[in-house]
LUMFILO-206228 format. One record per residue (C-alpha): residue in one letter; x, y negated, z. Coordinates in steps of 0.02 Angstrom, whole numbers. Example, Ala and Ser with C-alpha at 12.3 -4.5 7.8 and 13.67 -1.06 7.14 Angstrom:
+--------+--------+--------+--------+
: residu :      X :      Y :      Z :
+--------+--------+--------+--------+
:      A :    615 :    225 :    390 :
:      S :    684 :     53 :    357 :
+--------+--------+--------+--------+
% end
This chain:
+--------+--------+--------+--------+
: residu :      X :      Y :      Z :
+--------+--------+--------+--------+
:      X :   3174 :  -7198 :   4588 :
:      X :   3070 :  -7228 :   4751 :
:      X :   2928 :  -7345 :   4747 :
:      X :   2941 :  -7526 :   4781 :
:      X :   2832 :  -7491 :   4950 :
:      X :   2942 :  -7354 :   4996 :
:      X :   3081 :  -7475 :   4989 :
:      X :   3000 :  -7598 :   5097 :
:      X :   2980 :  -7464 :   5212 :
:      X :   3164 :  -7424 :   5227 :
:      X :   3203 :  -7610 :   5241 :
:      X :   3100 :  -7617 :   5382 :
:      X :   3161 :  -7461 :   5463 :
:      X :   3341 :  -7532 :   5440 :
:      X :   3279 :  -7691 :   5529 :
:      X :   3246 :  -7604 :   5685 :
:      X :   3414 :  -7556 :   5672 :
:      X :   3503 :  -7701 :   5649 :
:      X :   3387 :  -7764 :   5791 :
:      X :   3437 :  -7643 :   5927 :
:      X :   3619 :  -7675 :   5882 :
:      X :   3623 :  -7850 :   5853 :
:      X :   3551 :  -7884 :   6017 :
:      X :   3637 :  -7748 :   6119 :
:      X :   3792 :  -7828 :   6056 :
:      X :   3771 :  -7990 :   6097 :
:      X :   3744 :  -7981 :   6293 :
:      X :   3896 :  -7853 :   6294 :
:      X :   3979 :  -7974 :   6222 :
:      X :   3973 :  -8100 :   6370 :
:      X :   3986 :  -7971 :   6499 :
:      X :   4161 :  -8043 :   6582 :
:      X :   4027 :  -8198 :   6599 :
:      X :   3894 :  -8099 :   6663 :
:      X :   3998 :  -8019 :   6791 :
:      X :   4025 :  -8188 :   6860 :
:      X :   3851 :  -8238 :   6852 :
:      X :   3814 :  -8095 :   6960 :
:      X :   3964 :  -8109 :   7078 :
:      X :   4000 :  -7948 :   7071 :
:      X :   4166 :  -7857 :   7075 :
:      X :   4227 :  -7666 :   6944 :
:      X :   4148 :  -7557 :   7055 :
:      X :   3988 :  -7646 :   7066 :
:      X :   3963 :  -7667 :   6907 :
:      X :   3993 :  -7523 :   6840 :
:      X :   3851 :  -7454 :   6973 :
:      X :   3734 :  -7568 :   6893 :
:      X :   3773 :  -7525 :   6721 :
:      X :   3745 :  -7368 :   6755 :
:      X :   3574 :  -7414 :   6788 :
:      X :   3557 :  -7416 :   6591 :
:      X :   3617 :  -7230 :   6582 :
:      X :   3469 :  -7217 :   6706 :
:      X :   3351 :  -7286 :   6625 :
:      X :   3391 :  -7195 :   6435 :
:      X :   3384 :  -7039 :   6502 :
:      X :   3225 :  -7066 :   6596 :
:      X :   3131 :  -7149 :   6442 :
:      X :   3183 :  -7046 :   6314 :
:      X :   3117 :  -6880 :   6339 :
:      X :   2944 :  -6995 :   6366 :
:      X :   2955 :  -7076 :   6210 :
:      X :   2987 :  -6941 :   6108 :
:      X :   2824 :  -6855 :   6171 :
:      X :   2724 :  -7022 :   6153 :
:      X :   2797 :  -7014 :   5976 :
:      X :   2742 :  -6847 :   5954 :
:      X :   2583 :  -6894 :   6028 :
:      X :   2524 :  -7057 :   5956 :
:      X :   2645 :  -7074 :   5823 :
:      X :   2825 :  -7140 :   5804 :
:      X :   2766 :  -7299 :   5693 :
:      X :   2657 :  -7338 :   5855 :
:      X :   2785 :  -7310 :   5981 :
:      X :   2934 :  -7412 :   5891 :
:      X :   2821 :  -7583 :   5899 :
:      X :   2806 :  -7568 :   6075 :
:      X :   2969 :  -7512 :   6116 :
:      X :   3050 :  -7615 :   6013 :
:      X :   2935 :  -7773 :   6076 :
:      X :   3010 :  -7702 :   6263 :
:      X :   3178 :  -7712 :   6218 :
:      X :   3181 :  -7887 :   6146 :
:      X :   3108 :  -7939 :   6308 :
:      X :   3241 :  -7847 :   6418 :
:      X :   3377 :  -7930 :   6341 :
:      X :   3352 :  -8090 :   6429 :
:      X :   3292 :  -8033 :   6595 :
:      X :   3486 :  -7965 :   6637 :
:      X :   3519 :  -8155 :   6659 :
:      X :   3366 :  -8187 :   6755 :
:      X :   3445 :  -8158 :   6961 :
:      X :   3587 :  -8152 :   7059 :
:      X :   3491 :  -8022 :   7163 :
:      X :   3588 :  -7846 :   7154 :
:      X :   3427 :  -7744 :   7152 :
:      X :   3346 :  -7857 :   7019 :
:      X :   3473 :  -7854 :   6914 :
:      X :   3476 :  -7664 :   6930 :
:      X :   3292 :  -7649 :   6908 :
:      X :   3308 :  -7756 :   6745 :
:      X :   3473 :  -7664 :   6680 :
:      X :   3374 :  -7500 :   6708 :
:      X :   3210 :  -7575 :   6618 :
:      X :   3346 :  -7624 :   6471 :
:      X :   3417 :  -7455 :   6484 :
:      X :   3232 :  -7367 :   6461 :
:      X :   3174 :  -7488 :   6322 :
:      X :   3338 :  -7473 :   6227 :
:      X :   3341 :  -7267 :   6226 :
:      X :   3145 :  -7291 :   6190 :
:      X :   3176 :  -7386 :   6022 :
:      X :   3305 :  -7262 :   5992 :
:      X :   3232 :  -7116 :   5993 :
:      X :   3082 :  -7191 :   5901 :
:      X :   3171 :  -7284 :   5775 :
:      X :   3257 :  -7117 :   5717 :
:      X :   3093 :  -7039 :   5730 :
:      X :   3026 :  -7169 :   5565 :
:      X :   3209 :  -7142 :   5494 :
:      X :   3176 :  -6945 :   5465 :
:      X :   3014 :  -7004 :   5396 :
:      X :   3078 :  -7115 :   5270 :
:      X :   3214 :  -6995 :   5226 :
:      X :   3078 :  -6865 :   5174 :
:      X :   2986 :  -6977 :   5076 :
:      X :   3135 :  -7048 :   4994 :
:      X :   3193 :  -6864 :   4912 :
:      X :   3373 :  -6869 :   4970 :
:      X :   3483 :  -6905 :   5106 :
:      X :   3494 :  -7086 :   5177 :
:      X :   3491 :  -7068 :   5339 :
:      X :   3653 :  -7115 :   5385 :
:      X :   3636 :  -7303 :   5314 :
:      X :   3523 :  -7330 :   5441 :
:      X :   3658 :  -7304 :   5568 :
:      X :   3785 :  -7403 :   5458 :
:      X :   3661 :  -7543 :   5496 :
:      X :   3661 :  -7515 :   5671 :
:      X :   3844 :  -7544 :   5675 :
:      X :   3849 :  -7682 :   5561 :
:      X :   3709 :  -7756 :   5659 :
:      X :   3832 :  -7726 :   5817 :
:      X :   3976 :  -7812 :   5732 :
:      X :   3883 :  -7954 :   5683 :
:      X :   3789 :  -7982 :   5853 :
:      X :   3975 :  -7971 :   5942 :
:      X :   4019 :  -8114 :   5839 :
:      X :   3877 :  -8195 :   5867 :
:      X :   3889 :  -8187 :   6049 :
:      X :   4078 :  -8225 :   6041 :
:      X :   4005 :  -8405 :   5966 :
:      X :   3867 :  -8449 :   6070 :
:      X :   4029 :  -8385 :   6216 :
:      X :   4150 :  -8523 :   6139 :
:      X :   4053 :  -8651 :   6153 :
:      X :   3971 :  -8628 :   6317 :
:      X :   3811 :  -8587 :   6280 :
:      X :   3715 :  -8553 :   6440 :
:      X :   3690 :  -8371 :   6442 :
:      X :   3512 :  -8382 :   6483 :
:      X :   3490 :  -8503 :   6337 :
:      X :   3590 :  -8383 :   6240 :
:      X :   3499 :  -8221 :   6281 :
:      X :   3322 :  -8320 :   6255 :
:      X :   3367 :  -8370 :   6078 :
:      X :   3425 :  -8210 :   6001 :
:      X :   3273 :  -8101 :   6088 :
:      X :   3155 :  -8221 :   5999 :
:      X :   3255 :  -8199 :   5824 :
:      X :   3233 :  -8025 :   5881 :
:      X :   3043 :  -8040 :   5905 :
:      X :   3010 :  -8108 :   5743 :
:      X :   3108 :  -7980 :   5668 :
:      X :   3026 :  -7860 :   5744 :
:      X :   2866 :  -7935 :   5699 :
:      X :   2897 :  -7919 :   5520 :
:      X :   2934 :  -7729 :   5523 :
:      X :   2813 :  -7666 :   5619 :
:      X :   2704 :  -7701 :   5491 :
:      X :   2802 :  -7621 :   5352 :
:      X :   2797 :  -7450 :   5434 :
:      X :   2769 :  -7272 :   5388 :
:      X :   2613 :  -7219 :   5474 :
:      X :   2650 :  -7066 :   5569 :
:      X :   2528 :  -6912 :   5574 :
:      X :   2614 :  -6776 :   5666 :
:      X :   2514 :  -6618 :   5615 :
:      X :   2452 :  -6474 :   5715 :
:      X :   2614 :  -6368 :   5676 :
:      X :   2723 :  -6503 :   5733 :
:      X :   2651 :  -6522 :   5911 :
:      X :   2717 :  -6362 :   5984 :
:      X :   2816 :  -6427 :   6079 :
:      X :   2702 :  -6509 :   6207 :
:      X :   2605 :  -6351 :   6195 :
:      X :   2667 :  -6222 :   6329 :
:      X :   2798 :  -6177 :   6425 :
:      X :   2872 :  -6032 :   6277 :
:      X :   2848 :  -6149 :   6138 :
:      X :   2932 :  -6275 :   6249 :
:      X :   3090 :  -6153 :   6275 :
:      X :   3090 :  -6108 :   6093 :
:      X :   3110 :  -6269 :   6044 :
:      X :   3236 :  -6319 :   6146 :
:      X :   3342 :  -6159 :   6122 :
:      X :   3327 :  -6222 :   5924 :
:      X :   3385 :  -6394 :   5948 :
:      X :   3522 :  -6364 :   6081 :
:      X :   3675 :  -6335 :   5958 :
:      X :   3642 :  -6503 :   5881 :
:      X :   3612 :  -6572 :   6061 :
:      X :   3779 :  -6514 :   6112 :
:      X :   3862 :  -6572 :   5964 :
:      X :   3798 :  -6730 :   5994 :
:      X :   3861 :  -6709 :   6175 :
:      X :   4022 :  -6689 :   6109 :
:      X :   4025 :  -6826 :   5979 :
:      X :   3954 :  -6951 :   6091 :
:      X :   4074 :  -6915 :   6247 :
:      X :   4228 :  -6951 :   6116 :
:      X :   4122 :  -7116 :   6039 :
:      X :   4111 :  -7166 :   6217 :
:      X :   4281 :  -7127 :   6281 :
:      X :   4351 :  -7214 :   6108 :
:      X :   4247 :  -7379 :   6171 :
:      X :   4308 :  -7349 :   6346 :
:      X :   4477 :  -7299 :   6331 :
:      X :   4562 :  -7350 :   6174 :
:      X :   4609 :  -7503 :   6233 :
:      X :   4676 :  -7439 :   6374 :
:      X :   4778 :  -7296 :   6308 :
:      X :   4846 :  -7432 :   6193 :
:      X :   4873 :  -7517 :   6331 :
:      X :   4952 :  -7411 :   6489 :
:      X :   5009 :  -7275 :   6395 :
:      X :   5093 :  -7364 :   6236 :
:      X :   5123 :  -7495 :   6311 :
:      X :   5085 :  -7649 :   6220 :
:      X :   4982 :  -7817 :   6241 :
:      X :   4811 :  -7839 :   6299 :
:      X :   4803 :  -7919 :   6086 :
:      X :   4851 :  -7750 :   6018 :
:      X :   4771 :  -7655 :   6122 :
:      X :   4592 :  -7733 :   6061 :
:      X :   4652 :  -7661 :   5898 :
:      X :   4661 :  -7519 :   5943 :
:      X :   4467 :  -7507 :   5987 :
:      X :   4456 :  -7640 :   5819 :
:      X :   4520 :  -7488 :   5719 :
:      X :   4390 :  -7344 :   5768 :
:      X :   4256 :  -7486 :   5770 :
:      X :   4303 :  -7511 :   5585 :
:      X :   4305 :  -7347 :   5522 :
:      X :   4142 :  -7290 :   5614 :
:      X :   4063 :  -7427 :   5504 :
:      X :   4154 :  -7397 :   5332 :
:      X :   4124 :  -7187 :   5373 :
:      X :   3932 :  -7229 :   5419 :
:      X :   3922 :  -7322 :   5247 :
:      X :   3980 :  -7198 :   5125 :
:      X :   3889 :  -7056 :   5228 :
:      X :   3742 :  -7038 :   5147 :
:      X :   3841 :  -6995 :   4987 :
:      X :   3972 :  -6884 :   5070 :
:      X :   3812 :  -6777 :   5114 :
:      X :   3751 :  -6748 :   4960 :
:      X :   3920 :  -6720 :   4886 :
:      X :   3950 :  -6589 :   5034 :
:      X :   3810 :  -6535 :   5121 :
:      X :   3770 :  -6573 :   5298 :
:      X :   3860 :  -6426 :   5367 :
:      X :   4030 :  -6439 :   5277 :
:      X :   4014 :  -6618 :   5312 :
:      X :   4023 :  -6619 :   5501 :
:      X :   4141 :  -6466 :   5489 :
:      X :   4275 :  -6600 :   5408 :
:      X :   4215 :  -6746 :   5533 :
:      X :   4267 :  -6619 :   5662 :
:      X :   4432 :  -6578 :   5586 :
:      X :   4477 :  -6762 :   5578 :
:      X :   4418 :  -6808 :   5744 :
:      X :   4540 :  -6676 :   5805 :
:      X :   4648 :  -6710 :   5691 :
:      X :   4643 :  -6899 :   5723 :
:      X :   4644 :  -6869 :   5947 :
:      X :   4805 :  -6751 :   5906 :
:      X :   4887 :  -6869 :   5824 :
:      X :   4867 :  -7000 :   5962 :
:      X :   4906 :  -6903 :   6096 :
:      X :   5061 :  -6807 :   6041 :
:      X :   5148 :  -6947 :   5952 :
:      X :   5140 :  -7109 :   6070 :
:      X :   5169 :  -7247 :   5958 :
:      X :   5092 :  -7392 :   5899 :
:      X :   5062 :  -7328 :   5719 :
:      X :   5012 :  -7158 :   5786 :
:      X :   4883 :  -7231 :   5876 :
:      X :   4804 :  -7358 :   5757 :
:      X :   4803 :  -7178 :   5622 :
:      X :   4728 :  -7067 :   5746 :
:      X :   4578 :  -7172 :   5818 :
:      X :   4551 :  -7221 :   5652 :
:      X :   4543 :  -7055 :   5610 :
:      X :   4416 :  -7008 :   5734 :
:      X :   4321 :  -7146 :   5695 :
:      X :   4301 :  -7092 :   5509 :
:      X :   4246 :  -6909 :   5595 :
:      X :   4130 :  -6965 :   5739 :
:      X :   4040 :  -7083 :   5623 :
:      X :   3898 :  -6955 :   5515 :
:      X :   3900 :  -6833 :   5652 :
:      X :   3756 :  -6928 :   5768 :
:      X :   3678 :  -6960 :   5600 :
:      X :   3673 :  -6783 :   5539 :
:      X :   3616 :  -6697 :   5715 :
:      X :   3469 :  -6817 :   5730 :
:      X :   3413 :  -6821 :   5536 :
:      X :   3432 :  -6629 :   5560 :
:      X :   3333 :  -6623 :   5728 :
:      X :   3206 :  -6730 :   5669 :
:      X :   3163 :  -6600 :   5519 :
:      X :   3163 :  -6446 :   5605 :
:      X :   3018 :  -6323 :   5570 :
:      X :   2863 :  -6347 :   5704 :
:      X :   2946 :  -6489 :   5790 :
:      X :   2892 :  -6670 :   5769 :
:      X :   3026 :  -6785 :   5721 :
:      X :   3009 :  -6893 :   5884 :
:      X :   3013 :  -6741 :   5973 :
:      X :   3149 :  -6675 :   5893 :
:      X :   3250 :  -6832 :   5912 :
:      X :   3208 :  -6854 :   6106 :
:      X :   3297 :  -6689 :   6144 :
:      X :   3429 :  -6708 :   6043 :
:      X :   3486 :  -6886 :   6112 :
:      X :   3429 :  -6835 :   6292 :
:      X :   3580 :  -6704 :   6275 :
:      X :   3668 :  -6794 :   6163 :
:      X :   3680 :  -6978 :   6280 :
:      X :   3723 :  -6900 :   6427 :
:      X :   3892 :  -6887 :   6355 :
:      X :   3905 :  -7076 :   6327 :
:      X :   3874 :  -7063 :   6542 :
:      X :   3982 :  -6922 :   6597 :
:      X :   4113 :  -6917 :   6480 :
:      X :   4212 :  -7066 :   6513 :
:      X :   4203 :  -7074 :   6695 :
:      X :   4283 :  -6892 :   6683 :
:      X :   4421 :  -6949 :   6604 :
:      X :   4438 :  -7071 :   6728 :
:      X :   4446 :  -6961 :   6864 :
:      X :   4559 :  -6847 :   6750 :
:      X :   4671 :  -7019 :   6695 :
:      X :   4681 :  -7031 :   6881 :
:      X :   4746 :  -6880 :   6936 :
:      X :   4860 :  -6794 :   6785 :
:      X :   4881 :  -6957 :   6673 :
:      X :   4764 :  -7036 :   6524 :
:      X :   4848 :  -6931 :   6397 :
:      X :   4778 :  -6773 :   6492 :
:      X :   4605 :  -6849 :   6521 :
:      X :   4581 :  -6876 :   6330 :
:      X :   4649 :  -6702 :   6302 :
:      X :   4482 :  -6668 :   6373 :
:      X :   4372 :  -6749 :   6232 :
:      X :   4519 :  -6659 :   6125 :
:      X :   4435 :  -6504 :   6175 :
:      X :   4251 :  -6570 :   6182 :
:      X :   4298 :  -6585 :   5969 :
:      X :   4388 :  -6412 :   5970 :
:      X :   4215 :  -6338 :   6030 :
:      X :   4108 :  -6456 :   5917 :
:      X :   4189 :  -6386 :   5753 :
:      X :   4171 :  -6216 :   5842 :
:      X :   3972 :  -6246 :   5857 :
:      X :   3966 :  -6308 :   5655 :
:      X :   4046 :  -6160 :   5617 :
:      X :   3904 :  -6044 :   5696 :
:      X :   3796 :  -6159 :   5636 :
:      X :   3832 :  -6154 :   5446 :
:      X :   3871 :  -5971 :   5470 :
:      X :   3696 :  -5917 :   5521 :
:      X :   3624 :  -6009 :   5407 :
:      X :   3717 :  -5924 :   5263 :
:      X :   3648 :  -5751 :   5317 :
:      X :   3470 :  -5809 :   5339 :
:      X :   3508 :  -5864 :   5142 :
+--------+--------+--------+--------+
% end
């Protein structure tokens, strides 16, 4: 049984979690109102949202080597700190380049905290003795789920959104507060610092983390094309109400949550390796479903289906990139996601252009392959490391 300090440093850990979900959640929520606010129409704000894709992928390849450099317990504060203050700046101006400048800044913080956050996960993992690390991420989404509702609230009753935005980044501050002090301190040794070392060590490290990086790729392109385009498919191509069609999203959204909360013990029953072999099969499993049988029951089974399999893959790749030998877990983590997240940006405006051209059913047969190749990848994976057994 862990130590009661050990367990206060999990909490904490898990705090940051619920943090960066609570709060993403809640300014998503009001989005239809933000758009307003800014007076802007689709195509303009999805330019300015991509300013958040921006800013991730330009902060977290930093991060992870600050992590690696000064430590991800140092980093996290800071980041984390960052973050809560980004949240209300996206209400601050009507000014298009502001309001890209702060969406980017929100976008850099956020991916920041993420990588770092992770970083302390893998650390409290080891210490711990046995897999956990995919509660963390169950608290992420429940921290989501409860910050949509929250923001749904504050929305139906007309909160101001600046007033809004204000109060939840100072419940975030506090929280924040609290678990920075609770942390694991992080001493990356000499053997984990290759990677900021040369230009060789640099390559060799990346050449060992890429198969997780482009599982992640592949998992994250059908996590964001589920948030993008389930409601939609629902939608266009089954053709039923705006209601059922939030389902439809309501569905994967549920099962990414109840899969994240039993993963820890799936992974010890299984094994990392046979575990994401099986999330694979049921994401494709779950996609084929949808797509060759258009109904409404079809659909509701197979996105639930690929919620269940999406759910412990993220967790896996990063808990597994985070412990690889003569990488720091920051370090680790940073590549992973920086592969990993660009998915989340590329994949879904593919299928748009795909949706656009041959029809939504062929633009998701896309992230149907994108999971054909993923259980491909496990499979070398777990194979090589049975013969180096």
């Amino acid at each position: 049984m862990p130590n009661k300090n050990l367990l206060i440093n999990r909490i904490a850990v898990s705090t940051f979690f619920f943090v960066n979900g609570f709060l993403y959640a809640n300014w998503t929520a009001r989005l239809p109102e933000l758009q307003r606010f800014f007076g802007l129409n689709n195509a303009q704000l999805g330019s300015v949202l991509f300013c958040i894709a921006l800013g991730s992928m330009a902060a977290m390849p930093f991060a992870g080597w600050l992590g690696s450099k000064f430590g991800s317990d140092t980093i996290v504060k800071i980041t984390a700190l960052l973050f809560c203050v980004a949240i209300p700046l996206v209400a601050i101006s009507q000014n298009e380049w502001i309001i890209r400048l702060c969406f980017f800044f929100l976008g850099a913080a956020s991916g920041s905290m993420d990588v770092t956050m992770n970083g302390q996960a893998v650390l409290v993992e080891r210490l711990w003795g046995k897999v956990i690390f995919s509660s963390f991420h169950a608290v992420f989404s429940i921290g989501m789920a409860i910050g949509a509702a929250v923001g749904g609230v504050f929305s139906s009753y007309q909160v101001p959104l600046q007033s809004h935005l204000f109060v939840i980044s100072i419940s975030g501050v506090l929280l924040s507060i609290w678990a920075s002090t609770k942390l694991i301190k992080d001493i990356p040794t000499a053997n984990e610092a290759v990677v900021s070392e040369s230009k060789t060590d640099k390559f060799l490290a990346l050449k060992t983390i890429l198969p997780f990086g482009i599982i992640a790729f592949c998992c994250m392109t059908g996590e964001g094309s589920m948030v993008d385009w389930s409601a939609i498919f629902m939608n266009k191509v089954v053709g039923q109400s705006e209601v059922l069609s939030a389902w439809a999203f309501g569905a994967f959204g549920v099962s990414m949550t109840i899969g994240r909360v039993f993963g820890d013990y799936f992974t010890l029953k299984l094994g990392k390796q046979k575990l994401m072999l099986i999330d694979a099969l049921l994401s494709i499993a779950g996609l084929g479903i949808s797509l060759a049988f258009v109904s409404v029951w079809s659909t509701f089974l197979g996105f639930f289906l690929v919620g269940l399999g999406l759910s412990t893959i993220v967790p896996i790749v990063f808990s597994s990139a985070g412990n690889l030998k003569n990488i720091s877990p920051s370090a680790g983590i940073s590549m992973a996601t920086s592969i990993g997240y660009t998915g989340f940006f590329i994949g879904p405006p593919t299928i748009g252009y795909l949706a656009e051209a041959f029809g939504l059913r062929v633009g998701l047969g896309f992230v149907l392959f994108l999971f054909v190749l993923m259980a491909v990848i496990i499979t070398f994976i777990s194979s090589n490391k049975d013969k180096s057994n």
